[in-house]
C-alpha positions as a Markdown table, in Angstrom:
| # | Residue | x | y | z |
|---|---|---|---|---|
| 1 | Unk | 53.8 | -7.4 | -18.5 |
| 2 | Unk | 52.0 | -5.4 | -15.3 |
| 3 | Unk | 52.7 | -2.0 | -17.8 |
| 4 | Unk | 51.0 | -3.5 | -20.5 |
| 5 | Unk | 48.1 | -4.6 | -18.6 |
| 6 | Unk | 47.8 | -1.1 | -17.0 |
| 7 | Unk | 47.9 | 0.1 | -20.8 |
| 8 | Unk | 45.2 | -2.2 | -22.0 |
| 9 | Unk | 43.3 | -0.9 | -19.1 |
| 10 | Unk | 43.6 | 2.7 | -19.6 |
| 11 | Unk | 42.7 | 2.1 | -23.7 |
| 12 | Unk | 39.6 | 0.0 | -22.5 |
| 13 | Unk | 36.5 | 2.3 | -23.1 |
| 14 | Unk | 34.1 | 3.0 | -20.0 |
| 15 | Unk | 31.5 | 0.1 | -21.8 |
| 16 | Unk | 34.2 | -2.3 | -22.1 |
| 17 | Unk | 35.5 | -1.7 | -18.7 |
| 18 | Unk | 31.8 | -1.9 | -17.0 |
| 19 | Unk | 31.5 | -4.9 | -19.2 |
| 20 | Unk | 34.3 | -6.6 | -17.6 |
| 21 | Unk | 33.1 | -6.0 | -14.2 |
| 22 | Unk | 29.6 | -7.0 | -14.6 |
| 23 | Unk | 31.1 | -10.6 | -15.9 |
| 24 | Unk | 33.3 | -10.9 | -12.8 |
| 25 | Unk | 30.2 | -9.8 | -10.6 |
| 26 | Unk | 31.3 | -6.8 | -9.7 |
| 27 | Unk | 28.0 | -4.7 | -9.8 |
| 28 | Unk | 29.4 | -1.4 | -7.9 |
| 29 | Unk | 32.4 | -1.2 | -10.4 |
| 30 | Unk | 29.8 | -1.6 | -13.1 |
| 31 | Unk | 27.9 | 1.8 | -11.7 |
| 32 | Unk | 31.4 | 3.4 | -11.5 |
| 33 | Unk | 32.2 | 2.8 | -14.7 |
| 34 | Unk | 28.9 | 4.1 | -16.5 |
| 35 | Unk | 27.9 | 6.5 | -13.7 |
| 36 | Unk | 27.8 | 10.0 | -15.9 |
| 37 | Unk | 28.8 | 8.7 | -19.5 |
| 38 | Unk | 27.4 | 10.0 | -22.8 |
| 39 | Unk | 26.4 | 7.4 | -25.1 |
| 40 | Unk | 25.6 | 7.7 | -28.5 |
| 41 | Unk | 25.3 | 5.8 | -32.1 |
| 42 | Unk | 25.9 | 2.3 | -31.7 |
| 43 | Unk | 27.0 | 2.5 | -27.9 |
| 44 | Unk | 23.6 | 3.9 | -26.6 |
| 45 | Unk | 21.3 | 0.3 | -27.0 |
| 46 | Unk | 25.0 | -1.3 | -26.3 |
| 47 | Unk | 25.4 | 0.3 | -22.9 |
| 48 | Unk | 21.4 | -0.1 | -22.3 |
| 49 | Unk | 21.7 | -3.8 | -22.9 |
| 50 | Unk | 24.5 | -4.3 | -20.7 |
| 51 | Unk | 22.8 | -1.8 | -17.8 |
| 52 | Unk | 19.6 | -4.4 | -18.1 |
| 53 | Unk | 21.8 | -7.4 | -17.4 |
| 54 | Unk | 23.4 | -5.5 | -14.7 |
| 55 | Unk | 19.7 | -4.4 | -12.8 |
| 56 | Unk | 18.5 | -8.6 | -13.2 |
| 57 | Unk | 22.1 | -9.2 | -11.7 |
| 58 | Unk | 21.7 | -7.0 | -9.4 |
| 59 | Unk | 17.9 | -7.9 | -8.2 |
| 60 | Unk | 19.3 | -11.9 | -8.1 |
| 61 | Unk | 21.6 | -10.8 | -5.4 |
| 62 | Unk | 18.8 | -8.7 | -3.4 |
| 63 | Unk | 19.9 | -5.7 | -3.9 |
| 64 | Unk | 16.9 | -3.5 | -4.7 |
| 65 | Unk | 18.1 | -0.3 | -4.9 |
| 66 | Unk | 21.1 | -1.3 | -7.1 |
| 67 | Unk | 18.9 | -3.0 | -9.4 |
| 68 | Unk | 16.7 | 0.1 | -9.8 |
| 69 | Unk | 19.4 | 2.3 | -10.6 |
| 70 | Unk | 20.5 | 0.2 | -12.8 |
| 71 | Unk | 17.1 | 0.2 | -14.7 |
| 72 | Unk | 16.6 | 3.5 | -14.5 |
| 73 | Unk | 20.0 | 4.6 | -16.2 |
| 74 | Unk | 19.1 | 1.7 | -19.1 |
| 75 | Unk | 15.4 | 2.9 | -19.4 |
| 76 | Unk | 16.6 | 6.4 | -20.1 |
| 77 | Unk | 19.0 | 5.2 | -23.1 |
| 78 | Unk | 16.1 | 3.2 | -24.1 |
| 79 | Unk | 12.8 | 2.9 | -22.8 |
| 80 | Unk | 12.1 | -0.7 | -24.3 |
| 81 | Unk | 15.0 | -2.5 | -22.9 |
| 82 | Unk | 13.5 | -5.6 | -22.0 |
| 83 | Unk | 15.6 | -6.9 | -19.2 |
| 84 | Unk | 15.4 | -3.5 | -17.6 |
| 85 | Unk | 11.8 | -3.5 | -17.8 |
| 86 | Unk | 11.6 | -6.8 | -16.1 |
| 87 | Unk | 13.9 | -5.5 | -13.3 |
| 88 | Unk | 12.0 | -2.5 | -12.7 |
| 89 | Unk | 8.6 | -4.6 | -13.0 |
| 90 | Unk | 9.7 | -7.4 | -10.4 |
| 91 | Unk | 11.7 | -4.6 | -8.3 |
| 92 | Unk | 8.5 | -2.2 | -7.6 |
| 93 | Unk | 6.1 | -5.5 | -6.6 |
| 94 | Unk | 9.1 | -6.7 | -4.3 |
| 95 | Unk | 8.1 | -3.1 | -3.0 |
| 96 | Unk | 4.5 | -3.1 | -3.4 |
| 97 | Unk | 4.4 | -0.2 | -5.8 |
| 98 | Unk | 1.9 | -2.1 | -7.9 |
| 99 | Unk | 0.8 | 0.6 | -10.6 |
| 100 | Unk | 4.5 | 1.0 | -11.1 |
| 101 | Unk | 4.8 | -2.7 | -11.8 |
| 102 | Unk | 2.0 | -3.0 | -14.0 |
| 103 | Unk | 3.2 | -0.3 | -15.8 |
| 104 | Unk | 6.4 | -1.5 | -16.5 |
| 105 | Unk | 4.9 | -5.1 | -17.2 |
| 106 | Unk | 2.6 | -3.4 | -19.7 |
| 107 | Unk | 5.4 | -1.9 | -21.5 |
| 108 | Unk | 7.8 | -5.0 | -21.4 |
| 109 | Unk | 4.4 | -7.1 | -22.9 |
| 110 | Unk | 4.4 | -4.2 | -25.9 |
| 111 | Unk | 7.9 | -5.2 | -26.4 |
| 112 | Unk | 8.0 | -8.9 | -26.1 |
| 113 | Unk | 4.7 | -9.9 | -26.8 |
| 114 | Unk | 5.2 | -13.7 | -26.9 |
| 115 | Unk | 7.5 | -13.5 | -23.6 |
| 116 | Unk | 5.9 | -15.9 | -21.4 |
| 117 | Unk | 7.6 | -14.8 | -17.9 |
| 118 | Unk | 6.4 | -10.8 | -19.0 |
| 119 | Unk | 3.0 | -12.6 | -19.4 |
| 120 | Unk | 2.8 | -14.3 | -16.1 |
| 121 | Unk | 3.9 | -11.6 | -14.3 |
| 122 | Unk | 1.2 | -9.0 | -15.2 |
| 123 | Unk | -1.2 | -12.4 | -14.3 |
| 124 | Unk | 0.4 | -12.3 | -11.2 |
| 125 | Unk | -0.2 | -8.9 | -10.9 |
| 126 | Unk | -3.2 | -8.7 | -12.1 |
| 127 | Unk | -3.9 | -11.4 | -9.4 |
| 128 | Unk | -2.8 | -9.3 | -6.7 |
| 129 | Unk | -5.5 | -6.4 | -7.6 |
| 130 | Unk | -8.7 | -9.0 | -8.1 |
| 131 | Unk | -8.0 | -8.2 | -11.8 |
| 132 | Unk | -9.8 | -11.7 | -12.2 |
| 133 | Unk | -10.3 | -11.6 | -16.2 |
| 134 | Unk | -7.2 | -10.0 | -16.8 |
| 135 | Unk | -5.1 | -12.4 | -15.5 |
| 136 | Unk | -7.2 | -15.2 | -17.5 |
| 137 | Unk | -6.7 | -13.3 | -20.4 |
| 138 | Unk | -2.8 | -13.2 | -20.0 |
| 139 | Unk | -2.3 | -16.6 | -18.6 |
| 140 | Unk | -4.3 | -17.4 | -21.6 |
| 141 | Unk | -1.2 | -15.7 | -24.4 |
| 142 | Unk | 1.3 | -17.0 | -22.0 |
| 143 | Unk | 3.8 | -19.9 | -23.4 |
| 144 | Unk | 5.5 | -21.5 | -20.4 |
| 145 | Unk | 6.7 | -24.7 | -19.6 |
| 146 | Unk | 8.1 | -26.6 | -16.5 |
| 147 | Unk | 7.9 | -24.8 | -13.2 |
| 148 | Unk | 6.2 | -21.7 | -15.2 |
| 149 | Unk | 4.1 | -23.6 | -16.5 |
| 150 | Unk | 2.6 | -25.2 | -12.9 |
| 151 | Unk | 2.4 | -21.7 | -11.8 |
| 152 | Unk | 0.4 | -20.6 | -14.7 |
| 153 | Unk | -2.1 | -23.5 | -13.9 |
| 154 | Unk | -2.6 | -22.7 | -9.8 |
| 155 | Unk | -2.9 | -18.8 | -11.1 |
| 156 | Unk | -5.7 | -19.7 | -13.7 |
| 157 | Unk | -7.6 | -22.0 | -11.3 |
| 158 | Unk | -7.9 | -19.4 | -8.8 |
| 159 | Unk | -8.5 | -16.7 | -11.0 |
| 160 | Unk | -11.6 | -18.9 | -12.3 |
| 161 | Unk | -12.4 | -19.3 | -9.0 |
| 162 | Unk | -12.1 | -15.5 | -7.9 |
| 163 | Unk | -14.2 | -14.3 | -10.6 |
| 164 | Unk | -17.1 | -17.1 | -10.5 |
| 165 | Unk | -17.2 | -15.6 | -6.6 |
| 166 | Unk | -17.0 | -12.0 | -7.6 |
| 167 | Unk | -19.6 | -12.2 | -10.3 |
| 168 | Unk | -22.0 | -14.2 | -7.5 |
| 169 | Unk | -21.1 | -11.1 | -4.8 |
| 170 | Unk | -22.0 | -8.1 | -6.9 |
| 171 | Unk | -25.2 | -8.3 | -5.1 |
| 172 | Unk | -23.6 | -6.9 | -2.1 |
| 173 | Unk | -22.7 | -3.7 | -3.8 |
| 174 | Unk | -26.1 | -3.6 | -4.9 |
| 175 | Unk | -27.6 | -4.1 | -1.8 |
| 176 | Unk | -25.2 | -1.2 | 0.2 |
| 177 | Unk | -26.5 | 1.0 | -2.4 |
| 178 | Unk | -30.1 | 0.3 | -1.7 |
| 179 | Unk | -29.3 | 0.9 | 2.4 |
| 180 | Unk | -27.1 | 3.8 | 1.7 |
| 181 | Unk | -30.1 | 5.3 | -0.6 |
| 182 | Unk | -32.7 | 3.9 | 2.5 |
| 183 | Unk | -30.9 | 5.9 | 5.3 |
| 184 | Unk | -30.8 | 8.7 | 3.4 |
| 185 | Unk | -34.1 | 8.6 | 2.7 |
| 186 | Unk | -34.7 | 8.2 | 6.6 |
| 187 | Unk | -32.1 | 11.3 | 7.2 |
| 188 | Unk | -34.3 | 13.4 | 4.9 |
| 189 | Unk | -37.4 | 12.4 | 6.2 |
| 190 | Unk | -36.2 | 13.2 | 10.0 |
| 191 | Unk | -34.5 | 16.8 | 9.1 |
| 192 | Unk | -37.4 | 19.0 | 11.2 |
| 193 | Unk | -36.4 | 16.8 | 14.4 |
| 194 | Unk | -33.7 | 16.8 | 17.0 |
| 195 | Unk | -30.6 | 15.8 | 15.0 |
| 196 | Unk | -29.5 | 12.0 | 14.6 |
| 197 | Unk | -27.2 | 11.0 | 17.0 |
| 198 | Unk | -23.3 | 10.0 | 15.2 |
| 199 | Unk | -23.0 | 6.8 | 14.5 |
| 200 | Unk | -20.4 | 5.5 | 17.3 |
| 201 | Unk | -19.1 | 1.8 | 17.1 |
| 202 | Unk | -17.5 | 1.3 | 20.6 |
| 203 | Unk | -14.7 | -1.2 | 21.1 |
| 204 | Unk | -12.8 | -0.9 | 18.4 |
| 205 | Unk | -10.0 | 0.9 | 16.9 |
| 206 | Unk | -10.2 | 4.5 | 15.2 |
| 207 | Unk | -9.1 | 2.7 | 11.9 |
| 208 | Unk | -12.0 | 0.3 | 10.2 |
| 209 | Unk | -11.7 | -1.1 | 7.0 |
| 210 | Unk | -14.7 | -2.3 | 5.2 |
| 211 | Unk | -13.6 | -4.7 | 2.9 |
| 212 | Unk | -14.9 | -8.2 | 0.5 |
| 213 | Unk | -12.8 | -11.2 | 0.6 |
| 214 | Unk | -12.5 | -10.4 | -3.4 |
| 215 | Unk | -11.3 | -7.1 | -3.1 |
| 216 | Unk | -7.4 | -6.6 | -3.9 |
| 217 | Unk | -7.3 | -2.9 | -3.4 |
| 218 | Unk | -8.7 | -4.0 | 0.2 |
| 219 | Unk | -5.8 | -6.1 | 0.4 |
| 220 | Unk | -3.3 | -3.2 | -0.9 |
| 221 | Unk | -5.2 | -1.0 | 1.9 |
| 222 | Unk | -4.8 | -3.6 | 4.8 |
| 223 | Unk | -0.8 | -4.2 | 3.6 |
| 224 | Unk | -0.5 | -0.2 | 3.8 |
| 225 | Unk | -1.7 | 0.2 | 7.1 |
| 226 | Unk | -0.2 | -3.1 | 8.5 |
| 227 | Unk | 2.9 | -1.6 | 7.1 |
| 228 | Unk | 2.5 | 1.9 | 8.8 |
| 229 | Unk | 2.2 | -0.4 | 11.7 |
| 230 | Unk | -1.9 | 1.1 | 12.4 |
| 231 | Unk | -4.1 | -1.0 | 14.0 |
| 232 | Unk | -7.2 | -1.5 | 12.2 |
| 233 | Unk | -10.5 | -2.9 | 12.6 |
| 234 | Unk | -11.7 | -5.4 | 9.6 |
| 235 | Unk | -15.1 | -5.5 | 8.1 |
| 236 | Unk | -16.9 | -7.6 | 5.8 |
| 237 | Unk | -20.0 | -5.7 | 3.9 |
| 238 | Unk | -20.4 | -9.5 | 2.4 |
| 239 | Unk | -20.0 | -12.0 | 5.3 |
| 240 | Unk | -21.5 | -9.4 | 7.8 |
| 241 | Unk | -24.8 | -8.4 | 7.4 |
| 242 | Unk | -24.1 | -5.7 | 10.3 |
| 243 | Unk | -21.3 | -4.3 | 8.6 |
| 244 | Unk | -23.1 | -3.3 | 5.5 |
| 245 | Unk | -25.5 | -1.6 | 7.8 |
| 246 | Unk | -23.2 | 0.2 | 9.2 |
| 247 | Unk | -21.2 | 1.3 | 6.5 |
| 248 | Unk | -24.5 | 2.4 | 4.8 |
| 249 | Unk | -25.1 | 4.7 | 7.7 |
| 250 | Unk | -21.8 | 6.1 | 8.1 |
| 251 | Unk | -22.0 | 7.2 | 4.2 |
| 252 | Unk | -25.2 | 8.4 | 4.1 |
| 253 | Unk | -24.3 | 10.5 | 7.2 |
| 254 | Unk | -21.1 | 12.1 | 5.2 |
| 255 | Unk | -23.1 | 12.0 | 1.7 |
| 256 | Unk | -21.4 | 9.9 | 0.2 |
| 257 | Unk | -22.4 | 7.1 | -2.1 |
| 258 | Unk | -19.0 | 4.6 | -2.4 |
| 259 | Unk | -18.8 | 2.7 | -5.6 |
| 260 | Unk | -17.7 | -0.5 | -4.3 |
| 261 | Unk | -14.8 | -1.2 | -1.7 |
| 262 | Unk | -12.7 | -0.5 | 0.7 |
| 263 | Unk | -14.2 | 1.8 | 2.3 |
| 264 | Unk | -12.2 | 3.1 | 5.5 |
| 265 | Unk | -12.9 | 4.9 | 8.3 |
| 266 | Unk | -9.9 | 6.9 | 9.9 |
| 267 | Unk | -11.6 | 8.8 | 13.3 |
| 268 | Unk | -14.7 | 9.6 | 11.5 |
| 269 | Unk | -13.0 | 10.3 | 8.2 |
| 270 | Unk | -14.5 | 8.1 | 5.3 |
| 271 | Unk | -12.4 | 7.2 | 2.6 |
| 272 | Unk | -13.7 | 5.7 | -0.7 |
| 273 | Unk | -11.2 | 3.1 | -2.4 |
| 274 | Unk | -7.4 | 2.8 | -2.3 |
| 275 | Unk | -6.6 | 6.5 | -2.5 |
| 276 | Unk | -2.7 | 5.7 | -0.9 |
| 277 | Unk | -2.3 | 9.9 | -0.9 |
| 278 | Unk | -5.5 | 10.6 | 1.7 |
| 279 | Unk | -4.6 | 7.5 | 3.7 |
| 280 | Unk | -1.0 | 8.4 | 4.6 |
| 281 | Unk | -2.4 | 12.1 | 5.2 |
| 282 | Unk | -5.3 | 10.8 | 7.3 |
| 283 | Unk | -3.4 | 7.9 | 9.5 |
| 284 | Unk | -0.5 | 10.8 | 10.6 |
């Protein structure tokens, strides 16, 4: 009997044998088993398929690197396995790697266009970076029911209530522009005299963030530095009449004329928007 089991074992091909693991839960097995096979024909989606179910089995049991090898081996058999998609979505905003996410999101939607949980998700995503009308607009082509379904509803409500607040606080863009463009002016005007002292803010840390309370690339900033463990400063150009003063100053003493926010100041250094790349370099 044990000979003809070791038989049936040896004859099993590396997809059945994977497949045999993954249903008795044994997700490292499963990675043995495929780890460096060929697949082609009618095995390549088959193997893909059963590498998707092993990444969401995988990211159940909070293992995050497992599940994205997993869904990277399936996404390159096929880069529209939907189960791999959704592991590789969910596993990179577990991680905060948000344009990953939404990428991956984006490409499960293309696939599964009346999949409600790929819907949400990019709405919660789109949450996440103050993408107000986005997430209305996917909450909107979402199907969902039960728990979903409650979620959906708290997501829309503050997405309405996000985007009634943004739309109302576009004046204080406007109006860091107009200071900006004012102490400039007032640079200009002053050139033949003694040079302008630096603007110095004392008591507070070399890191200042200048942020709205809309902004969610000020919120990606603030959860990259509070994850580098530096201790910043917080702003509000809206809320803070003073802050928007200063800000203006600062820029239009580096000549700079920021778009919109954050806006941070490392030592002296400004930095316009969430550019991850010159924050890492400039908080070293």
């Amino acid at each position: 009997m044990c000979a003809l089991l070791l038989l049936l074992a040896l004859s099993a091909t590396p997809l059945e044998t994977a497949q045999a693991h993954l249903k008795a839960g044994k997700l490292d097995d499963v990675l043995f088993a495929l780890d460096g096979q060929t697949f082609t024909g009618d095995d390549k989606p088959k193997a893909a398929a059963l590498l998707g179910d092993a990444a969401k089995a995988a990211f159940a049991k909070k293992d995050d690197l497992l599940a994205l090898q997993f869904s990277q081996m399936a996404l390159k058999l096929d880069p529209k396995q939907p189960a791999a998609l959704e592991t590789s979505a969910r596993s990179a905003w577990a991680q905060q790697q948000f344009e990953t996410a939404e990428r991956a999101t984006d490409t499960w939607i293309e696939v599964q266009p009346d999949n409600g949980q790929a819907r949400l998700l990019r709405a919660q995503l789109a949450v996440d970076n103050a993408d107000w009308q986005l997430a209305l607009d996917q909450l909107e082509k979402a199907k969902l029911s039960g728990a979903d379904a409650k979620k959906a509803q708290a997501l829309k409500a503050k997405a309405m209530k996000e985007l009634s607040d943004k739309r109302s606080s576009q004046s204080a863009i406007a109006a860091l522009e107009k200071q900006i463009a004012e102490a400039a002016r007032g640079r200009s005007a002053g050139s033949d005299r003694a040079p302008a002292r630096p603007y110095v803010n004392p008591n507070t840390s070399d890191v200042i963030i200048y942020v709205t309370s809309w902004c969610g690339y000020c919120r990606k900033a603030k959860a990259l530095l509070t994850a580098r463990k530096v201790f910043f400063t917080e702003k509000d150009i809206e809320k803070d009449p003073e802050a928007s003063k200063e800000l203006a100053l600062k820029a239009a003493a580096a000549g700079v004329k920021p778009q919109g926010v954050p806006v941070l100041d490392v030592k002296g250094r400004l930095i316009l928007g969430f550019d991850q790349g010159a924050i890492e370099e400039a908080i070293r």
